[in-house]
C-alpha positions in Angstrom: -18.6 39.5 11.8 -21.5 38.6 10.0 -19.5 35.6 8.2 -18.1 34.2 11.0 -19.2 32.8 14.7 -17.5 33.8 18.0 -16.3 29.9 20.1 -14.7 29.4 23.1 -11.9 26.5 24.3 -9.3 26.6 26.5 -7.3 29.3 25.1 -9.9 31.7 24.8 -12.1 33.1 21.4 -11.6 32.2 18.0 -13.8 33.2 14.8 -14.8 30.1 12.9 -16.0 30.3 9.6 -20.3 31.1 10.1 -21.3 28.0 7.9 -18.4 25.6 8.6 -19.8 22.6 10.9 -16.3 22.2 12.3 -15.7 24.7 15.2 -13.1 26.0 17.3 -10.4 23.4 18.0 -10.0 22.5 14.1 -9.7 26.1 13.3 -6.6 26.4 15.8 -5.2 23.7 13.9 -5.8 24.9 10.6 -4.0 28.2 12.1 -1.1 26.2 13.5 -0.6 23.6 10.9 0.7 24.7 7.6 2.7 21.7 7.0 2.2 19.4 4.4 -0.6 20.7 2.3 -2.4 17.2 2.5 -5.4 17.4 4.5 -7.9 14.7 6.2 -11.0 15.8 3.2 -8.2 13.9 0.7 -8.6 10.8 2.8 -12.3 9.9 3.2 -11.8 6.3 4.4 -10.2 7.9 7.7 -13.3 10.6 8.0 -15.3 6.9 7.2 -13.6 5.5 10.2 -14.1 8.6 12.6 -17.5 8.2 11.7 -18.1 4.7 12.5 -16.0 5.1 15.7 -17.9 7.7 17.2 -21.2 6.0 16.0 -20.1 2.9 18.0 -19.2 4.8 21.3 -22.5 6.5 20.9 -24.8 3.4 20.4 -22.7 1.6 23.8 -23.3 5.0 25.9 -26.4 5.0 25.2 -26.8 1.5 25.5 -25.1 2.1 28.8 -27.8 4.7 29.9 -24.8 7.8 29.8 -26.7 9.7 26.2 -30.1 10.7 26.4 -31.7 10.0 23.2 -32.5 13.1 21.6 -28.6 13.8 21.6 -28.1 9.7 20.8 -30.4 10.7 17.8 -28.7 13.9 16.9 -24.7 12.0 16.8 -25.9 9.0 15.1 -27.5 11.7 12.1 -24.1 13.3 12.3 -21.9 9.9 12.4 -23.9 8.7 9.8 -23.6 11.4 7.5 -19.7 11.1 7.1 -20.0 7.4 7.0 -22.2 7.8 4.2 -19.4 10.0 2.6 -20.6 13.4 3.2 -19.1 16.6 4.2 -15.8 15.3 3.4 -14.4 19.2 2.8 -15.5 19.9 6.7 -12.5 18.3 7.6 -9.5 20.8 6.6 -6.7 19.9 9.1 -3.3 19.4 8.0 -2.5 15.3 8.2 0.9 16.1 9.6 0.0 17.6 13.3 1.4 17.5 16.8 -0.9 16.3 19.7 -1.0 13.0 18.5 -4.2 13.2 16.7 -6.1 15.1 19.1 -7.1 17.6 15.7 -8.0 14.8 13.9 -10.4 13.6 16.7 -11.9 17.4 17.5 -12.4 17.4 14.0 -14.8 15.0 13.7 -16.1 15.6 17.2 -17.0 19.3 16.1 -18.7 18.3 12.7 -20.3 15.4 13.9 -21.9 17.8 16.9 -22.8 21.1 14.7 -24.5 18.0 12.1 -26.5 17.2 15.3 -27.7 20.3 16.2 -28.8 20.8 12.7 -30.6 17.8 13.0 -31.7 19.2 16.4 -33.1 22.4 15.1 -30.3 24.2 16.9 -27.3 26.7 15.8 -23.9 25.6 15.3 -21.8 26.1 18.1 -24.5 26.1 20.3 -23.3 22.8 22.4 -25.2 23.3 25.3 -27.6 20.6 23.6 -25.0 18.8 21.8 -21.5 18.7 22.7 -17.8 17.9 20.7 -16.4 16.5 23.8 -19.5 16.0 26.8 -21.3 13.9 24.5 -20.0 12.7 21.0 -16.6 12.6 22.8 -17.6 10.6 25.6 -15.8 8.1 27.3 -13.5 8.5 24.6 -10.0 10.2 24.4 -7.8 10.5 21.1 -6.0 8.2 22.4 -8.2 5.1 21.7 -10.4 7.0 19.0 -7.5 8.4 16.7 -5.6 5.0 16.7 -8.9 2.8 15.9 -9.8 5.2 13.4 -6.4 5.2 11.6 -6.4 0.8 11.9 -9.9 0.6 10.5 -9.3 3.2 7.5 -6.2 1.6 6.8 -8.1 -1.8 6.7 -10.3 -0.8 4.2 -7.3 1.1 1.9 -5.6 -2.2 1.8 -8.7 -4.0 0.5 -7.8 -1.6 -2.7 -4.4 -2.3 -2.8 -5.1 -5.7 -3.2 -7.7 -5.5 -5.6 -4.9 -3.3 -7.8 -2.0 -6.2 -6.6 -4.6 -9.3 -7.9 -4.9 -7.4 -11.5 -1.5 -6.8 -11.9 -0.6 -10.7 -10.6 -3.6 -11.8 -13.5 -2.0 -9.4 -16.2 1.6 -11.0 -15.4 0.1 -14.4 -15.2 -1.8 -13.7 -19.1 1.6 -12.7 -20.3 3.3 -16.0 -19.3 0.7 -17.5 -20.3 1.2 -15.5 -24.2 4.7 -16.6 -23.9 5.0 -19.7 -22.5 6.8 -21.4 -25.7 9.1 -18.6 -26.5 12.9 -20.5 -25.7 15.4 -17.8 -24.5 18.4 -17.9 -22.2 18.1 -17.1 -18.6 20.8 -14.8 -17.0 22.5 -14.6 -13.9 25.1 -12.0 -12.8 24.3 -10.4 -16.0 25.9 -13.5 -17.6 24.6 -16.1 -19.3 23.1 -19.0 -17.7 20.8 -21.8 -18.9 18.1 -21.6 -21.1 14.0 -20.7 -19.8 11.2 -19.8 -21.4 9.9 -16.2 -21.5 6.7 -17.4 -20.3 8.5 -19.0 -17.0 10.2 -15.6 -16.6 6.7 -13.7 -16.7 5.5 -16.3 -14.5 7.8 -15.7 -12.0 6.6 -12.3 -11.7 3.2 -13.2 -10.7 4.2 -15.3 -8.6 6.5 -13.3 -6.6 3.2 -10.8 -6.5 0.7 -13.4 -5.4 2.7 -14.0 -2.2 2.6 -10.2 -1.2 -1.5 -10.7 -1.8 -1.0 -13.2 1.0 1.1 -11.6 3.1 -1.1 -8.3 3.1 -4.3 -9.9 3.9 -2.9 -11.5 6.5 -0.8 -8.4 8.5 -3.9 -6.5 8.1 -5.5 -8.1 10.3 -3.8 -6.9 13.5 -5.8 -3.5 12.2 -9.0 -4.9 13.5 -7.7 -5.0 17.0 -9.2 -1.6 19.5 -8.2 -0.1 22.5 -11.6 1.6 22.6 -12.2 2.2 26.3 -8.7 2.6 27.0 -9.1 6.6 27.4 -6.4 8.4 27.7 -3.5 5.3 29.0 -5.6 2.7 28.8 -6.7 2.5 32.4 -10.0 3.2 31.4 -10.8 6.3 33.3 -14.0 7.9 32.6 -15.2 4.9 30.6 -17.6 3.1 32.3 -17.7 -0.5 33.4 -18.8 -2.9 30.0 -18.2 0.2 27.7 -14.9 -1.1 26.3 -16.1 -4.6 25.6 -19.7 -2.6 24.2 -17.9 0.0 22.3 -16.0 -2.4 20.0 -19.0 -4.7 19.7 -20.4 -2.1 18.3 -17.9 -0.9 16.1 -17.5 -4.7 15.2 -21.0 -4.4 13.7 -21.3 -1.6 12.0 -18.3 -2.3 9.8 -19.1 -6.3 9.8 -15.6 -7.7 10.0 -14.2 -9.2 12.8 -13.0 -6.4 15.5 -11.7 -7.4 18.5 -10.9 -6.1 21.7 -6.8 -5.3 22.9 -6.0 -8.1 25.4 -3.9 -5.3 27.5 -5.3 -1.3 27.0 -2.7 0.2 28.3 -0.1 -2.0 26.2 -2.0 -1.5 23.2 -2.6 2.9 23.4 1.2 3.3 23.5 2.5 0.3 20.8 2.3 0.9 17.3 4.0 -2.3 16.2 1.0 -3.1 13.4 2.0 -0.1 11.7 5.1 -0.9 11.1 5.0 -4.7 10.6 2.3 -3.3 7.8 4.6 -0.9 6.4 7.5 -3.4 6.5 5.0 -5.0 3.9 4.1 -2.6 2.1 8.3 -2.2 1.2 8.5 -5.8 0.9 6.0 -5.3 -2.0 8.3 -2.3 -2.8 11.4 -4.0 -3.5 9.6 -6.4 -5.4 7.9 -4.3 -7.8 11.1 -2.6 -8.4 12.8 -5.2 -9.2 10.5 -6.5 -12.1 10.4 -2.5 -13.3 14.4 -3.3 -13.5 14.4 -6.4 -15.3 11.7 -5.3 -17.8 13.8 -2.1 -18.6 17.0 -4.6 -19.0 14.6 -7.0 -20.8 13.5 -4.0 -23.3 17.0 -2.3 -23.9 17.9 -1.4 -27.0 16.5 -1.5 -29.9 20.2 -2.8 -31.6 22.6 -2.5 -28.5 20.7 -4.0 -25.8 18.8 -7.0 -25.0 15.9 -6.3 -26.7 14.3 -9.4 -25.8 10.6 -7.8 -25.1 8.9 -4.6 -26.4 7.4 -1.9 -24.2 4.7 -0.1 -25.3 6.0 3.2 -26.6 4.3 6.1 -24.3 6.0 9.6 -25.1 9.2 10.5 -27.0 12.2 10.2 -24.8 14.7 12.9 -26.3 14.3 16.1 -26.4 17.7 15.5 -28.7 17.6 12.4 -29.4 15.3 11.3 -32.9 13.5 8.4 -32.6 14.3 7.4 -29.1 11.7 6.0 -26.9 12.2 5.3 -23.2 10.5 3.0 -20.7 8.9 5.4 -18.6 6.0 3.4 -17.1 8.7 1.1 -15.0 10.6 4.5 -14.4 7.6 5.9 -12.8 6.6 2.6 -10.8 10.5 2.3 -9.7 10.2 5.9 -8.3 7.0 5.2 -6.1 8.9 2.3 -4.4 11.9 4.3 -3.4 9.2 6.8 -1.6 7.7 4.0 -0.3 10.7 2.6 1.0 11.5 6.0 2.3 8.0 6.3 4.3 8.6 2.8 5.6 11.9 4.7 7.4 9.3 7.4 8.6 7.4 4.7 10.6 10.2 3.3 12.2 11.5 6.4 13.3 8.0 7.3 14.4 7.4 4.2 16.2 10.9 4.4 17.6 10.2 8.0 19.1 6.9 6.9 21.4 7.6 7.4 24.9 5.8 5.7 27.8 2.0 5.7 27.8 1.4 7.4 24.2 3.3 7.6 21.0 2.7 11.3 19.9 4.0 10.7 16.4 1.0 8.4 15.0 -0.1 11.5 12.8 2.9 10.9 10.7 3.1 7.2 11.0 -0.8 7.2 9.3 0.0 9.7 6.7 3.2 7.7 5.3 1.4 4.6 5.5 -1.6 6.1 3.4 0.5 8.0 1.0 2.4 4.5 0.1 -0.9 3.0 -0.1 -2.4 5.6 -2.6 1.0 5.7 -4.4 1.2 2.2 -4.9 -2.3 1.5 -5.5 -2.3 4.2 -9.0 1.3 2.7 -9.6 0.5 -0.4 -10.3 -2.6 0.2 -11.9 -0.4 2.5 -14.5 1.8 -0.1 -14.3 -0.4 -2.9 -16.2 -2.8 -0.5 -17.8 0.0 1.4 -19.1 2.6 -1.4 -19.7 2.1 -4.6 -18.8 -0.8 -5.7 -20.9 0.7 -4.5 -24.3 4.1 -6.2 -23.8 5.1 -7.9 -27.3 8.2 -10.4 -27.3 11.0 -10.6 -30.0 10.6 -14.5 -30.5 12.9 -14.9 -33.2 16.0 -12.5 -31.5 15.0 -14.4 -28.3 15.9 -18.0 -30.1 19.0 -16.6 -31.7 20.2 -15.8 -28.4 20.3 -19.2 -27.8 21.7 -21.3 -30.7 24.3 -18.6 -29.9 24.7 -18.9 -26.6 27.6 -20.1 -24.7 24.8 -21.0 -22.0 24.3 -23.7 -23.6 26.9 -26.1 -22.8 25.6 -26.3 -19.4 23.1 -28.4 -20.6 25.4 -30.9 -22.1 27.4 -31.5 -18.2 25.2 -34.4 -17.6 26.3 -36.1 -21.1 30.2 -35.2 -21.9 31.1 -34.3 -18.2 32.2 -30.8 -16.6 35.8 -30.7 -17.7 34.5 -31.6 -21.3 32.0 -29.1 -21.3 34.3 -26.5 -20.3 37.4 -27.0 -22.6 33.8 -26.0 -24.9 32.8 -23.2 -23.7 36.3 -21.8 -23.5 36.6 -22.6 -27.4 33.6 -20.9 -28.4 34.3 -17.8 -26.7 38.2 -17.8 -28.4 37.1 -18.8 -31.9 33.6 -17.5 -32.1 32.4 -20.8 -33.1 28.9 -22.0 -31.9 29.0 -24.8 -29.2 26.6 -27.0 -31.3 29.6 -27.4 -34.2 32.4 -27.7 -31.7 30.7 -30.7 -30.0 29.7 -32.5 -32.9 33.9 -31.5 -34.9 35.1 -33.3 -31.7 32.8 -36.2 -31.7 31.8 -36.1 -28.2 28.1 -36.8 -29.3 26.0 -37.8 -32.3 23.7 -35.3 -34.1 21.0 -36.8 -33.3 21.8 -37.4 -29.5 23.0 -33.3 -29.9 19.8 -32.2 -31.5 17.7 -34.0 -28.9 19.7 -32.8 -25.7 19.5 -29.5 -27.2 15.8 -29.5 -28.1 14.2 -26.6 -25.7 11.8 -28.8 -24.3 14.4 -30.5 -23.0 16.6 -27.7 -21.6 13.8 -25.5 -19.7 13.2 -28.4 -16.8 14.1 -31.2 -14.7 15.4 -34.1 -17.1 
C-alpha cells in the first residue's frame, strides 16, 4: 500500500499510483481503455491547450470573485506548468475513449490540482484545498473545455504543417526553377500530347501545393471559435453571468491570436462541422500529394523500359531477387500516408455523422484522426523533400529525344498546315516510323526554315 494512495469518485475506491499527480478518474480510464495504444503524453499541444483552457477559466472565476486566491495561485502554478511543457507523461489516457472527452478533461483537472497542492504545501489527493472539479473544473464541463482544447491544439499542429507544406512548395519551386529549359513532351491519357518544359511541370507542383497553404490557413480559423461557458448544452448552467464572454477573453490572451466567442452555445457544443471542413482539407492536400508521388514514380520509370525522364535518388536496394534494381520508395511511402489520411477523413465523417442532439460523444476519435493525419503528413512531406525531392536529377538529353521523336509534335503545326493536313502526318509517322519533321518537309507543306522555327521549343511550350 505504501506505493499507492487510496481516492474516492462516484464509483467508490481506487488505488492511484502514490507519486502520480493524476488521481482517480484517469486511473479508471487507464483501466477501461486499452484501445489504441496512443496516449494524450504523445500529443503535448493538446495537454498545451488543456492547460491554457483551464488557466483562462481560472483567471475569469477569479476575476469573477468565484476562486479565492490562494487556490487561484495554486491552478495557475499547475496550468502553467503543462503549458510550459511539463509533466507531459502525467497524462496516460488512451486518445480513443468513450464519454466524449470527459478522461481527457479529468485528466488535466486531476494533475493540474495535485500540481496545486504541491505548490500549496499539501498531499496529493488531498482536494479539500484544491479540487479537480470544485475549483479547477469550475464553471466548466467537458463539454466546452474538451472541444476548445482539441480546436486550439489543432491550431497550433497546423501552424507545422504548414511550415513543412511551405518547404516542400520552395523545394518544388527550386526544381522548376533547375529545369526550366529542359524541352520534353507533356502527356495526357498516358499519350502523347504537346511539348512543356520540365521546369513548367515541376512548377505545377508547387503550385498546386501553394493553394493547399492557403486553403489551410484559412479553414483553421474556425478553430479559434469557443463555447467556453456553454457547460454542459450550452445553456450555461452553473456559469456565471459575464463568465463566458471573460473566459474566452482570457483564453484569447494567453495564446495571443484572435479567439472568439460561439454566436449560439448550444449550437456550437453539439456541431463539429470545423472538424470536418478541416479534415476535408487535410484530404484535399492528400489527393494532391499523391498524385505528384504518382507522376514522379511514372516520371522515374525505368531505367531502359520506362519513361525515365527524371532520376530519384536511390535510397535502399529494391530486390531481394532482383540485382541492381532500385525502387522509388520515398513517393511509396508519401502515397501510403495519404490513403490513411483519406481513410481518417472517413472516420470524421462518420464521427460527425453519429452526434445526437445536445453532444456529439464521438469527438475523442474525430481529434485523434485529425492529429494522426496531421503528424503523418507533417514527417511525410518532410521525408518527402529531404529524402527525394531536393536530389532529383533530369535526363535532358532522353527528355529532348522524346521529342524530335514524338508524334506530339504535329499538334504544333495545326495552326500552319491545317487539322486534316496535320493528321494524314501523324497517321504516317506512326505507319512508317518516319519522324514528322521529314514527312512535312518530303511533302512540301512548309520550308525548313519556316519548319525549324515552328518547331523551335521556345515556340512550342506557350501561347503563340
Amino acid at each position: 500500500m505504501e506505493d499507492f494512495r487510496l481516492e474516492t469518485d462516484l464509483l467508490g475506491e481506487l488505488q492511484v499510483p502514490a507519486n502520480a499527480y493524476y488521481g482517480v478518474q484517469t486511473q479508471r480510464a487507464v483501466n477501461n481503455f486499452k484501445i489504441s495504444n496512443h496516449k494524450l503524453s504523445d500529443y503535448k499541444e493538446f495537454i498545451r491547450a488543456l492547460g491554457i483552457v483551464k488557466l483562462g477559466a481560472a483567471k475569469a472565476n477569479f476575476k469573477l470573485g468565484l476562486l479565492s486566491e490562494d487556490i487561484y495561485k495554486a491552478i495557475e502554478f499547475g496550468s502553467n506548468e503543462l503549458i510550459q511543457g511539463n509533466y507531459f507523461d502525467e497524462f496516460p489516457v488512451d486518445m480513443i475513449q468513450g464519454g466524449a472527452g470527459t478522461s481527457v478533461n479529468m485528466n488535466a483537472n486531476e494533475v493540474i490540482a495535485n500540481l496545486g497542492l504541491e505548490f500549496l504545501g499539501k498531499a496529493k489527493g488531498d482536494y479539500t484545498f484544491c479540487s479537480p472539479n470544485d475549483h479547477v473544473n469550475l464553471s466548466q464541463s467537458t463539454n466546452d473545455a474538451y472541444p476548445t482544447a482539441l480546436k486550439l491544439a489543432l491550431f497550433d499542429m497546423n501552424k507545422q504543417l504548414v511550415f513543412a507544406l511551405e518547404k516542400l512548395f520552395f523545394a518544388f519551386d527550386k526544381k522548376a526553377g533547375e529545369f526550366h529549359h529542359l524541352i520534353k513532351m507533356g502527356r495526357t491519357q498516358l499519350q502523347d500530347a504537346v511539348p512543356m518544359t520540365l521546369g513548367q511541370e515541376f512548377e505545377a507542383f508547387a503550385i498546386t501545393l501553394k493553394k493547399e497553404i492557403i486553403a489551410l490557413r484559412r479553414v483553421s480559423l474556425s478553430f479559434l471559435e469557443t463555447n467556453m461557458g456553454a457547460t454542459a448544452i450550452g445553456t450555461g448552467l452553473n456559469a456565471a453571468p459575464g463568465y463566458a464572454e471573460l473566459c474566452t477573453k482570457e483564453i484569447a490572451e494567453l495564446l495571443n491570436e484572435p479567439v472568439v466567442l460561439a454566436e449560439n452555445l448550444v449550437e456550437a457544443t453539439s456541431d463539429t462541422s470545423a472538424f470536418v471542413e478541416y479534415s476535408g482539407a487535410l484530404k484535399k492536400l492528400s489527393i494532391k500529394l499523391s498524385k505528384i508521388c504518382n507522376d514522379l514514380r511514372l516520371l522515374a520509370s525505368g531505367p531502359r523500359a520506362g519513361l525515365f525522364e527524371i532520376n530519384l535518388p536511390p535510397k535502399q536496394p529494391g530486390s531481394s531477387i532482383m540485382p541492381g534494381k532500385v525502387n522509388p520508395v520515398i513517393p511509396e511511402v508519401v502515397n501510403q500516408v495519404c490513403f490513411k489520411v483519406i481513410g481518417n477523413d472517413l472516420t470524421v465523417a462518420f464521427a460527425a455523422e453519429a452526434g445526437q442532439l445536445q453532444l456529439n460523444v464521438m469527438e475523442p476519435i474525430i481529434g485523434f484522426s485529425i492529429m494522426e493525419s496531421m503528424q503523418y503528413l507533417t514527417n511525410a512531406m518532410d521525408t518527402l523533400r529531404k529524402e527525394c525531392i531536393d536530389d532529383i536529377t533530369a535526363n535532358a538529353e532522353h527528355l529532348k529525344n522524346e521529342v524530335q521523336n514524338s508524334i506530339g509534335i504535329v499538334t504544333a503545326l495545326n495552326p500552319h498546315i491545317g487539322y486534316k493536313a496535320s493528321t494524314k502526318i501523324a497517321k504516317q509517322a506512326l505507319e512508317t516510323g518516319e519522324s514528322v519533321y521529314q514527312l512535312v518537309l518530303d511533302q512540301n507543306l512548309l520550308s525548313k526554315e519556316q519548319l525549324d522555327e515552328i518547331l523551335d521549343p521556345k515556340n512550342m511550350v506557350g501561347p503563340l
